[in-house]
Biopython code that builds the backbone (N, CA, C, O; Angstrom):
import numpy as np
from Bio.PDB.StructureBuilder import StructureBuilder

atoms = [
    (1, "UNK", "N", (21.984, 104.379, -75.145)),
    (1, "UNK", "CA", (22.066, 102.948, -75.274)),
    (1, "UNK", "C", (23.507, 102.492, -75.523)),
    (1, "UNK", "O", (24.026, 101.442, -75.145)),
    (2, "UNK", "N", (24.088, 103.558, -76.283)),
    (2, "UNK", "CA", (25.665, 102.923, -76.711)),
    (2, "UNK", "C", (26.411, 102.293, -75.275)),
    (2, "UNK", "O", (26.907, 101.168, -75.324)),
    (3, "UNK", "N", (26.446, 102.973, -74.200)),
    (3, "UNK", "CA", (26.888, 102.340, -72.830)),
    (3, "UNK", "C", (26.781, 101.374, -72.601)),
    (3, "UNK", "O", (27.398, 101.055, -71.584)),
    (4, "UNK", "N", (25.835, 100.022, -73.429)),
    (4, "UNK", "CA", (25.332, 99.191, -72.794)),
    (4, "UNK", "C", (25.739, 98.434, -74.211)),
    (4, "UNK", "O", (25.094, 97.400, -74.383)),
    (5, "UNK", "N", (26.369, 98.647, -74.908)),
    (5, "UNK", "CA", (26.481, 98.006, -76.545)),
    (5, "UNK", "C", (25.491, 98.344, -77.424)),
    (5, "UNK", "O", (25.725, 97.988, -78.579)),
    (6, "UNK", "N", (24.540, 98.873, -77.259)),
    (6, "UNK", "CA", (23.489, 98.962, -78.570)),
    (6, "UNK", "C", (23.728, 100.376, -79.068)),
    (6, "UNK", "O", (24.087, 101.418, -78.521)),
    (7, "UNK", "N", (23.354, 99.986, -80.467)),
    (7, "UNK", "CA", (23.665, 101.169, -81.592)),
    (7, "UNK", "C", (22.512, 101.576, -82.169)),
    (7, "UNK", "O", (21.719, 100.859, -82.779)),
    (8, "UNK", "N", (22.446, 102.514, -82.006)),
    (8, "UNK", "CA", (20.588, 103.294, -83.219)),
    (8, "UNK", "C", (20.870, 103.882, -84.219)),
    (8, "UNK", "O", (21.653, 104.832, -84.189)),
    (9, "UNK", "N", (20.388, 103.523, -85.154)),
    (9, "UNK", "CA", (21.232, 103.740, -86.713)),
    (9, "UNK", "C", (19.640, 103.927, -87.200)),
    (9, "UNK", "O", (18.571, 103.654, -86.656)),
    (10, "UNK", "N", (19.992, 104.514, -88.467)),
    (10, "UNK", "CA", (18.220, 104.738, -89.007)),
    (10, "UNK", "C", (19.005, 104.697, -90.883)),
    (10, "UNK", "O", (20.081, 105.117, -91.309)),
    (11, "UNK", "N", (17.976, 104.071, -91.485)),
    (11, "UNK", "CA", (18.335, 104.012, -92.761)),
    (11, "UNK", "C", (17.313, 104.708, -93.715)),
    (11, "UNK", "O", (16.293, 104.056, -93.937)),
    (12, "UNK", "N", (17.384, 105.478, -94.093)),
    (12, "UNK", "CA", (16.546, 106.581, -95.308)),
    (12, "UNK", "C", (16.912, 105.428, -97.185)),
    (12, "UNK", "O", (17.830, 105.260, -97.988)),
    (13, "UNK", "N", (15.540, 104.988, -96.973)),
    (13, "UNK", "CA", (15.748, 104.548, -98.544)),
    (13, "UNK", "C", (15.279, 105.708, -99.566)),
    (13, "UNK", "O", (14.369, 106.521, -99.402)),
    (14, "UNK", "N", (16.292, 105.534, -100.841)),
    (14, "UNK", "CA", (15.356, 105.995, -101.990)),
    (14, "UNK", "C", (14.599, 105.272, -102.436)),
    (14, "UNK", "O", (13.841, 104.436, -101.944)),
    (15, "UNK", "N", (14.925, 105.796, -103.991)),
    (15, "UNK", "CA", (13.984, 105.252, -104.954)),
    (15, "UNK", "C", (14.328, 103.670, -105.281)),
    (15, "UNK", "O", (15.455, 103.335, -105.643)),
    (16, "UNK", "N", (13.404, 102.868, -105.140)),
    (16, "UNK", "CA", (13.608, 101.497, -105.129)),
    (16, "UNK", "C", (12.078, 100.645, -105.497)),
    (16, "UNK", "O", (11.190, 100.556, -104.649)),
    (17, "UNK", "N", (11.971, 100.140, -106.690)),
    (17, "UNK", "CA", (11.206, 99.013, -107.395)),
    (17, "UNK", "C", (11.233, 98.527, -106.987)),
    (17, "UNK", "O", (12.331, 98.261, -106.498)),
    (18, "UNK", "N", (9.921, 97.639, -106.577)),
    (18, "UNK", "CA", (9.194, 96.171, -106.391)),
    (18, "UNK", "C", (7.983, 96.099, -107.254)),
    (18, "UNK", "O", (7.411, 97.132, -107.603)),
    (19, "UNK", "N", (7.551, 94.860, -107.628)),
    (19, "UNK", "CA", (6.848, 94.185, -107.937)),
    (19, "UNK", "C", (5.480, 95.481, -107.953)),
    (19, "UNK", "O", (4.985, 95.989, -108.959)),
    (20, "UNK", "N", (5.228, 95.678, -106.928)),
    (20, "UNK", "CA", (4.105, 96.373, -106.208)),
    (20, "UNK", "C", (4.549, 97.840, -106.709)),
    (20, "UNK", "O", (3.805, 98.263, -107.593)),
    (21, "UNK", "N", (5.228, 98.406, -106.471)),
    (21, "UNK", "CA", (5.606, 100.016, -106.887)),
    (21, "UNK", "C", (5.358, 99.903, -108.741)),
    (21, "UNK", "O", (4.563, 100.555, -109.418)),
    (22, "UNK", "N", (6.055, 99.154, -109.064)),
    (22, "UNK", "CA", (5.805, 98.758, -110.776)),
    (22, "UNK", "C", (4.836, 98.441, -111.242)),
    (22, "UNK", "O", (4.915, 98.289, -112.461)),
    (23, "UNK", "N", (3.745, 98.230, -110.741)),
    (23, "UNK", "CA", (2.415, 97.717, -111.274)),
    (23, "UNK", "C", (1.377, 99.203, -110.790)),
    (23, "UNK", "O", (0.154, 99.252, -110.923)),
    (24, "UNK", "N", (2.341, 100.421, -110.164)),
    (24, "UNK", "CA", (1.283, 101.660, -109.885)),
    (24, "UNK", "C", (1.439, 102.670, -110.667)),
    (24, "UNK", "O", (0.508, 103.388, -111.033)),
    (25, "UNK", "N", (3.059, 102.868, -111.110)),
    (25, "UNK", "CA", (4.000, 103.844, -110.920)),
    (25, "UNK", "C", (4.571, 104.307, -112.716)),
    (25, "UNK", "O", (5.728, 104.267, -113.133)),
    (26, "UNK", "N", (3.726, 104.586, -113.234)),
    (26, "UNK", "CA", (3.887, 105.070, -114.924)),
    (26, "UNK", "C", (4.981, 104.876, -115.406)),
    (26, "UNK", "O", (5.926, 105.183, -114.679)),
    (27, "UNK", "N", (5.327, 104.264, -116.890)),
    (27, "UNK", "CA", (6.861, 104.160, -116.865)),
    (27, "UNK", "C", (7.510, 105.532, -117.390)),
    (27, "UNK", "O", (8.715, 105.734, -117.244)),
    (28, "UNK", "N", (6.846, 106.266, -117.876)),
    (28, "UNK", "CA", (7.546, 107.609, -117.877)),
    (28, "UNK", "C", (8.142, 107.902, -116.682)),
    (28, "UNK", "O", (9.357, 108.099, -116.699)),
    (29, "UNK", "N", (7.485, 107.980, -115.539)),
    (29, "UNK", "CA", (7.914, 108.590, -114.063)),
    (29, "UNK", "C", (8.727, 108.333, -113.380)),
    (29, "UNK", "O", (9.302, 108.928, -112.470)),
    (30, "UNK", "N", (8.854, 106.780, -114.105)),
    (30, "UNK", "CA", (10.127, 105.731, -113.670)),
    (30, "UNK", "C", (11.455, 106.399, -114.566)),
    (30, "UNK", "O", (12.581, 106.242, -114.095)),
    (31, "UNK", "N", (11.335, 106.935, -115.499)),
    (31, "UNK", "CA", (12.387, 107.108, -116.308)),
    (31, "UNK", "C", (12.780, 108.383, -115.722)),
    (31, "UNK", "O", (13.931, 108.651, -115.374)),
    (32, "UNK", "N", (11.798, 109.139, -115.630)),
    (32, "UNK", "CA", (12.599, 110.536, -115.282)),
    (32, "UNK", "C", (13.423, 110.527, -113.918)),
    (32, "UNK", "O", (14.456, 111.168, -113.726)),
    (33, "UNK", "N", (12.849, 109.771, -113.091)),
    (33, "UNK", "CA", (13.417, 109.334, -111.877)),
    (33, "UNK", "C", (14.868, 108.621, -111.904)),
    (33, "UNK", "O", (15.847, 108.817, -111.183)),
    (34, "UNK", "N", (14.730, 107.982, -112.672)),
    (34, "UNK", "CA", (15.824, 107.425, -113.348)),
    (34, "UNK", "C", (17.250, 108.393, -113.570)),
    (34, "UNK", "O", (18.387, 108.489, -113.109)),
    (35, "UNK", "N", (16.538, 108.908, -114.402)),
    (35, "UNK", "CA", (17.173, 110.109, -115.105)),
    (35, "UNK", "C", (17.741, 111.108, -114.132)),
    (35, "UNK", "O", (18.803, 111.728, -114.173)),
    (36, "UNK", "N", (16.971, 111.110, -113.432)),
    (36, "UNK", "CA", (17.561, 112.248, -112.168)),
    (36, "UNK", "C", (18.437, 111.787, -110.872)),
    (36, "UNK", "O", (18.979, 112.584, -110.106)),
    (37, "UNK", "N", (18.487, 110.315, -110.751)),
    (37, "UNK", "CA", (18.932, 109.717, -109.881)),
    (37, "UNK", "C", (20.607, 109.736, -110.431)),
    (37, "UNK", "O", (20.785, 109.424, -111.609)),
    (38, "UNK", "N", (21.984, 110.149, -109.469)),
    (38, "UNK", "CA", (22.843, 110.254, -109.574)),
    (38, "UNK", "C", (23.213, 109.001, -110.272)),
    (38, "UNK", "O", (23.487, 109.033, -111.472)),
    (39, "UNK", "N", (23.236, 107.972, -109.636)),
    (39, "UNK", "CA", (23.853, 106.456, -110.047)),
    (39, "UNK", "C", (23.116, 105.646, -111.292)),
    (39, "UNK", "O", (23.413, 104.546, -111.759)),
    (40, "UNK", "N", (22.034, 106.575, -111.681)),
    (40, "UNK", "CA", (21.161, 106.279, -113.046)),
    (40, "UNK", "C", (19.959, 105.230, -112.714)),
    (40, "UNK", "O", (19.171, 105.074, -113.646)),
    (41, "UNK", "N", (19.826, 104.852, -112.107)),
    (41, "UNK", "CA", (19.258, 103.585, -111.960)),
    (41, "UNK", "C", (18.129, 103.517, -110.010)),
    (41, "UNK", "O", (18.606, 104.118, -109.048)),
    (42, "UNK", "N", (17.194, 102.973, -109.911)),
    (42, "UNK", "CA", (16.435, 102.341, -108.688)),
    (42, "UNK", "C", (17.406, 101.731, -108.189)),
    (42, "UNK", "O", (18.454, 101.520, -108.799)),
    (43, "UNK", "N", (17.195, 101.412, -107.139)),
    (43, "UNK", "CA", (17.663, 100.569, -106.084)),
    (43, "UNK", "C", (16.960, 99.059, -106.263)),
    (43, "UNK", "O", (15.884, 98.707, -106.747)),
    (44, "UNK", "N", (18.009, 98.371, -105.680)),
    (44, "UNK", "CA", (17.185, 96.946, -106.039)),
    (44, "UNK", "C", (17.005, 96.092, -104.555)),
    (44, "UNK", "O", (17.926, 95.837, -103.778)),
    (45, "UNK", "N", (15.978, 95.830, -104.434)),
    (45, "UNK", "CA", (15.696, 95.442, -102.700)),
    (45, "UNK", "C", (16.123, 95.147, -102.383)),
    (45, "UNK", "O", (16.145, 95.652, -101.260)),
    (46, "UNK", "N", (17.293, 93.863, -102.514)),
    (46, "UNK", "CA", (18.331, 93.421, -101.841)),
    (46, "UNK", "C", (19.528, 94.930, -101.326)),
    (46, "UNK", "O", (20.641, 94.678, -100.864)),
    (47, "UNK", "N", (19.270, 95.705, -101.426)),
    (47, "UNK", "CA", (20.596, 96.203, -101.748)),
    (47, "UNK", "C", (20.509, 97.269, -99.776)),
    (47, "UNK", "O", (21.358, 97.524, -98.922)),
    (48, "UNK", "N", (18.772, 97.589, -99.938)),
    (48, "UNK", "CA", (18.240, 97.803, -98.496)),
    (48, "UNK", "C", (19.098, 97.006, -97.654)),
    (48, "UNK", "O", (20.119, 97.504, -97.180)),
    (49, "UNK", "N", (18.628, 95.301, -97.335)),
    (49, "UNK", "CA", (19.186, 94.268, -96.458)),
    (49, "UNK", "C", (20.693, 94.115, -96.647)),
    (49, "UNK", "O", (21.252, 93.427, -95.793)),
    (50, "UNK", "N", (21.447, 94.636, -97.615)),
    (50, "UNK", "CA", (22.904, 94.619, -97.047)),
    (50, "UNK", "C", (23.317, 95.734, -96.315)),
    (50, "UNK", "O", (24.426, 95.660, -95.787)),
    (51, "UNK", "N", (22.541, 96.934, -96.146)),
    (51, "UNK", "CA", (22.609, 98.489, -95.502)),
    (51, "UNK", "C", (22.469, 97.377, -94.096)),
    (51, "UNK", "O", (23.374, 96.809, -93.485)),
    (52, "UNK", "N", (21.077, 97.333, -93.891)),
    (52, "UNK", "CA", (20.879, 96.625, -92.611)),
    (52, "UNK", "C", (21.811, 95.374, -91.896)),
    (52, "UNK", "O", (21.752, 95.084, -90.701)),
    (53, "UNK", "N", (22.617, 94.756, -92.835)),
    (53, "UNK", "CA", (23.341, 93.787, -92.632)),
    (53, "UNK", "C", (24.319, 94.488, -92.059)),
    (53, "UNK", "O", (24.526, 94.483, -90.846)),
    (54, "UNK", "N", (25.027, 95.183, -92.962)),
    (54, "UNK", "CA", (25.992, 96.100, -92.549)),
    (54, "UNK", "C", (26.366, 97.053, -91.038)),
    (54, "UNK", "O", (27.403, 97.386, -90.463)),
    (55, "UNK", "N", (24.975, 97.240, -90.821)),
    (55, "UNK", "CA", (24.811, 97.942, -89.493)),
    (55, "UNK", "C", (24.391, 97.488, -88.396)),
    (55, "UNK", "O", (24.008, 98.203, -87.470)),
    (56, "UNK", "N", (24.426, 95.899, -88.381)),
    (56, "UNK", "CA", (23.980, 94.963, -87.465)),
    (56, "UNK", "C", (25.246, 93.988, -87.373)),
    (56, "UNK", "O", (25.408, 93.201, -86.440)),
    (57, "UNK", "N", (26.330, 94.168, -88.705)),
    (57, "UNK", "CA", (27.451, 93.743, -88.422)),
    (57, "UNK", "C", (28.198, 94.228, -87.070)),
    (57, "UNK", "O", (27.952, 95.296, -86.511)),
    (58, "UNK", "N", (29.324, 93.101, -86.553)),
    (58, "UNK", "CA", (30.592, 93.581, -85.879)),
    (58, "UNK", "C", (31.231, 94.951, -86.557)),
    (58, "UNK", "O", (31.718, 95.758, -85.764)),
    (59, "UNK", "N", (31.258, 95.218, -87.741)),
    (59, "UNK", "CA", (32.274, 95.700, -88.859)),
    (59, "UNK", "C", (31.953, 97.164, -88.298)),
    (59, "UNK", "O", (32.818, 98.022, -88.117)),
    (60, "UNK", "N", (30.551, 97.333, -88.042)),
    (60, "UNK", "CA", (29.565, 98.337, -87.792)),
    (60, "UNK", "C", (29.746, 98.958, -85.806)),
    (60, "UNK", "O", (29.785, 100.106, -85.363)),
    (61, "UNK", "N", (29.791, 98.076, -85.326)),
    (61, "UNK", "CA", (29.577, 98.271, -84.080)),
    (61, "UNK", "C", (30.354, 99.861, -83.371)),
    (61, "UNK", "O", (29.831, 100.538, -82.485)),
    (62, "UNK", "N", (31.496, 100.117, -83.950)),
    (62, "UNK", "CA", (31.257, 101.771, -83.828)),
    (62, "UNK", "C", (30.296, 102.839, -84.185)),
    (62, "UNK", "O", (30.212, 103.852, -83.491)),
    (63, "UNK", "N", (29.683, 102.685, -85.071)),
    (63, "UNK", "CA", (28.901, 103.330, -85.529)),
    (63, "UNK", "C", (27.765, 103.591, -85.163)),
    (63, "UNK", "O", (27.047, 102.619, -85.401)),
    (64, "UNK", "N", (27.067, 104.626, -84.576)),
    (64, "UNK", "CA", (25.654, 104.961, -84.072)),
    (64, "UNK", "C", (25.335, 106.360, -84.027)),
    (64, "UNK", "O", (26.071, 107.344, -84.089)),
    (65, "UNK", "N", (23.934, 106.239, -83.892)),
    (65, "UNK", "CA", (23.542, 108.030, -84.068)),
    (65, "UNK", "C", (23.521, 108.458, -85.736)),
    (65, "UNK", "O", (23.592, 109.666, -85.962)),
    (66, "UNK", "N", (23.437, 107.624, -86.795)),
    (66, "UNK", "CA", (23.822, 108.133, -87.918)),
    (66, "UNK", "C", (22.380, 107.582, -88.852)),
    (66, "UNK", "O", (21.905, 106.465, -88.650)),
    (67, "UNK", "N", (21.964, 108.269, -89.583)),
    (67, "UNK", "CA", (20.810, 108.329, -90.926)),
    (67, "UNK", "C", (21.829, 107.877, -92.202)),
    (67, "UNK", "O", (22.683, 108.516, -92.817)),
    (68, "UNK", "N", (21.453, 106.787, -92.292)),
    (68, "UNK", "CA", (22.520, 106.147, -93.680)),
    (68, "UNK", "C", (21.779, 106.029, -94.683)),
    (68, "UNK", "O", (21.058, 105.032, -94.638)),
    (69, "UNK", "N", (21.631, 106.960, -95.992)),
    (69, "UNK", "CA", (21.032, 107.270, -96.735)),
    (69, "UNK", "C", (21.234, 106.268, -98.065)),
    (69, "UNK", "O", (22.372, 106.388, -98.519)),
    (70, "UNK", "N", (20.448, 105.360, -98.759)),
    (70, "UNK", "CA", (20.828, 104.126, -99.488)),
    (70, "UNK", "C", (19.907, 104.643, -100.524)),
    (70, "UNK", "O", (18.738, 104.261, -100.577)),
    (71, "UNK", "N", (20.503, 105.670, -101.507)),
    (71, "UNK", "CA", (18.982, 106.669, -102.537)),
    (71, "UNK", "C", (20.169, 106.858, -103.233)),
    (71, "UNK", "O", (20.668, 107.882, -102.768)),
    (72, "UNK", "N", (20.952, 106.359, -104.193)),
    (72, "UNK", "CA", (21.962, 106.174, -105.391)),
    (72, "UNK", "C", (22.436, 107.625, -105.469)),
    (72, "UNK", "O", (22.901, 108.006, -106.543)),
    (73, "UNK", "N", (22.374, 108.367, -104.564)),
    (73, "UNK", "CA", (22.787, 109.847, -104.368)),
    (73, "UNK", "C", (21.724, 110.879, -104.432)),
    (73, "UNK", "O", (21.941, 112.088, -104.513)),
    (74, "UNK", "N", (20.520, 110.294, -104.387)),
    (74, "UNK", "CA", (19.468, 110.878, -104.583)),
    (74, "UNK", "C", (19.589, 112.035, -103.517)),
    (74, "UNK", "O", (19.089, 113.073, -103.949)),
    (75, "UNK", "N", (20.132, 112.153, -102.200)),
    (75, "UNK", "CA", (20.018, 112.952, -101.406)),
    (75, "UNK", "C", (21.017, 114.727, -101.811)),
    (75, "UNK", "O", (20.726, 115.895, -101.553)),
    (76, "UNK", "N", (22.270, 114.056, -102.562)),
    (76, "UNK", "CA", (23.197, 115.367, -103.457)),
    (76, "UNK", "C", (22.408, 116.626, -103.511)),
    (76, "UNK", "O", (22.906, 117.733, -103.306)),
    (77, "UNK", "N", (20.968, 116.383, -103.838)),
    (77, "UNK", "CA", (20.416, 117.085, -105.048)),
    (77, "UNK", "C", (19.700, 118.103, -103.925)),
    (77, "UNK", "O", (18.998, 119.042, -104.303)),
]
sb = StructureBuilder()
sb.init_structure("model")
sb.init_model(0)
sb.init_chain("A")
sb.init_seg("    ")
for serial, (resi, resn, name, xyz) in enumerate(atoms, 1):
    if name == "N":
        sb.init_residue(resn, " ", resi, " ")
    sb.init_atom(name, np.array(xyz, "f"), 0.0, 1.0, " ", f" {name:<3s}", serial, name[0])
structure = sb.get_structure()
């Protein structure tokens, strides 16, 4: 597709709270997760749509063929 301008990009989320995950998801399980997550902390949904922003940008338009991993380093491990 790149020949023609289009880019295929794929985005791997981590660990990331909503409303809905928090009302299933024990808060112990949340903590240890926590705890184990490089950057300390979930992801916060907005943070998905600037990945996607980002890769639908001009800024971006070199870029393709790539798994952009948005998991606070969760992948290191």
């Amino acid at each position: 597709m790149a020949p023609w301008g289009i880019t295929v990009n794929c985005i791997s989320p981590g660990m990331f709270l909503t409303e809905q995950s928090e009302a299933v998801v024990d808060p112990d399980v949340i903590a240890a997760l926590t705890r184990m997550t490089p950057v300390g902390r979930f992801g916060d949904p907005p943070e998905i749509g600037h990945a996607v922003a980002f890769l639908c940008s001009d800024e971006a338009s070199f870029i393709t063929g790539i798994d952009l991993k948005v998991d606070g380093g969760w992948s290191l491990w």
